[in-house]
N, C-alpha and C positions, 0 to 999 in steps of 0.2 A: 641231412640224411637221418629219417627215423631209425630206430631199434626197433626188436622183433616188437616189444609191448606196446610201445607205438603205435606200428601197425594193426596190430591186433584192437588195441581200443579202437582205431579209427574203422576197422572192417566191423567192428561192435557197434561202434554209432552208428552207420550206414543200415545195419541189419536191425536196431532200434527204430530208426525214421523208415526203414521200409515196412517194417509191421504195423508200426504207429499208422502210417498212411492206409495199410490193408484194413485196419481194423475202423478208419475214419470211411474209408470208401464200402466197407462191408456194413457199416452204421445206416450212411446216407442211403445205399441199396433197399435196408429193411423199413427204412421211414419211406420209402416211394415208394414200395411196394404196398405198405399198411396205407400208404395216403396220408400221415402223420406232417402234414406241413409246420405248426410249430416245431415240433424237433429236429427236419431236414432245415428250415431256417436259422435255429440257434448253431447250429454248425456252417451254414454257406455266408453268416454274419462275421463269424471268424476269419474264413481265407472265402472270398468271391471267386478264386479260379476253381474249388471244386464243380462248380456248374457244366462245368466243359470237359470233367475228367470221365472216363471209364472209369465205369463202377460195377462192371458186372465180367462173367469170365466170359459173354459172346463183344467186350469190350461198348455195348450200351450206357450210355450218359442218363442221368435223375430224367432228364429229358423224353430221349427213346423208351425207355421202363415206363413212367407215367400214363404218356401215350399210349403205347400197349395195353395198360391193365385199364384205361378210361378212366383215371382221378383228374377228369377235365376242371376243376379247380384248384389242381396242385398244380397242374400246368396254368392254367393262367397267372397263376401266384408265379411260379417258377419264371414264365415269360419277361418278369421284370427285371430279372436278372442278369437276362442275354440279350446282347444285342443283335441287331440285323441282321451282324455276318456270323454271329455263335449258333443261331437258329440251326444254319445251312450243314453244318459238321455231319459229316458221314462217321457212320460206324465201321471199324476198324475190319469187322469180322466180315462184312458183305456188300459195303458200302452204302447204305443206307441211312433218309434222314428220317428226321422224325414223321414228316410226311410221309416218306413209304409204309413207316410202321402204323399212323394213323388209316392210309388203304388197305393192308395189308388185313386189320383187325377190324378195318369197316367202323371206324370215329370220326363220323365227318365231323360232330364240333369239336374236338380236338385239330381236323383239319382246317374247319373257319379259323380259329386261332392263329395257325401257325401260318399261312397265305398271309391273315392281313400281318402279320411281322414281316413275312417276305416272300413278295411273290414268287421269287427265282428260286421257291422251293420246288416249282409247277415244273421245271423244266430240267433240274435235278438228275442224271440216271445213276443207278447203282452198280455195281460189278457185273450184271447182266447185260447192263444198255437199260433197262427199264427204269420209265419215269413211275412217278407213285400215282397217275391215272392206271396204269397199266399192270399195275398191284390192286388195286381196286377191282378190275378188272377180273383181274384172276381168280381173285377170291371170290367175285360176285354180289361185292355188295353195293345195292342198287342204288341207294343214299347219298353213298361219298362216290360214285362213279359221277349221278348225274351232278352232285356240287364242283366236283372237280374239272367237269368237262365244260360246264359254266365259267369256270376262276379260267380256266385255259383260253378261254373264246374271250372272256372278256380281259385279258391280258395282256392281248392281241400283239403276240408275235408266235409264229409261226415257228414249224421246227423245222422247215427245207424252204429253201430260197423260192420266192416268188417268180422265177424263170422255170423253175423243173412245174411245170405244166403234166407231163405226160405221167406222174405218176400222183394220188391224193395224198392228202393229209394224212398223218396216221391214226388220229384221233378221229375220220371219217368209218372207219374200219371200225375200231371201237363204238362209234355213235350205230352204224347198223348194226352189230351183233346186239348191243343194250338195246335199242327198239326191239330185237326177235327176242332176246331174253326178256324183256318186259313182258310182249304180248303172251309167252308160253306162261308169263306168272301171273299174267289176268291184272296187270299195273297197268293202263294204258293211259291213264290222264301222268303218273305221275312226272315224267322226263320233257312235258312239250316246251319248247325255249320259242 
């Protein structure tokens, strides 16, 4: 049985190692923001499970930030970090991986990067139902729509069973809107597969 002072240093230390960790994850947030990969390195050299932590208050990883802001060589740096299945983590806030955020913001080579780590980032949805073609999509950017619908087709699995005939692909629906959105932007060589 502890004493009150007991408890209290130990509610002390707790409230030390939670600031200490704030102050580690508010670090790492401003080296990935600035794009400062030696100094987010001297820190994920210390503890390797920061790479996988929220660090941000929409709960974003070094990972989703980077992506976002397009430091596509803090991300490939960072990519050695995580493996196959760390890649895939959704974010806490919307469910989203780094792929969605790479469509969302329209970085297809942040997108190349993250596909060849793992494909099964293609078929991913977030708290919407939406895959990150369909983030791309939305936002319009015509780059990582057509790389993505590429990485999809050549990935070759489908998202409804090859028996449901009577209804297309979803990705068909998206291929004609991008043709009509191409031709109204006067792109017309750039999407032909």
């Amino acid at each position: 049985m502890q004493n009150k002072f007991q408890q209290e240093e130990n509610l002390g230390g707790s409230s030390n190692k939670k600031t200490k960790n704030r102050d580690i994850h508010s670090s790492l947030c401003k080296f990935t923001v600035k794009g400062d990969w030696s100094k987010a390195e001297s820190i994920l050299k210390k503890d390797k499970n920061l790479v996988t932590k929220a660090i941000s208050s929409d709960f974003s990883t070094m990972l989703h930030i980077a992506v976002g802001i397009g430091h596509n060589e803090f991300v490939k740096k960072l990519l050695t970090y995580i493996n196959d299945e760390q890649v895939l983590q959704k974010r806490d806030s919307d469910g989203s991986t780094a792929l969605h955020i790479a469509a969302i913001v329209g970085n297809k080579h942040a997108a190349e990067l993250l596909v060849k780590k793992n494909k099964k980032l293609l078929r991913i949805t977030d708290q919407n139902g939406d895959e990150p073609l369909h983030k791309a999509y939305e936002n319009m950017h015509l780059d990582t729509i057509g790389y993505l619908l590429k990485a999809v087709k050549d990935s070759g699995k489908p998202t409804q069973s090859s028996s449901d005939v009577s209804v297309g692909h979803p990705n068909d629906e998206i291929g004609v809107r991008l043709l009509v959105n191409a031709i109204s932007a006067k792109q017309y060589s750039k999407y032909t597969y």
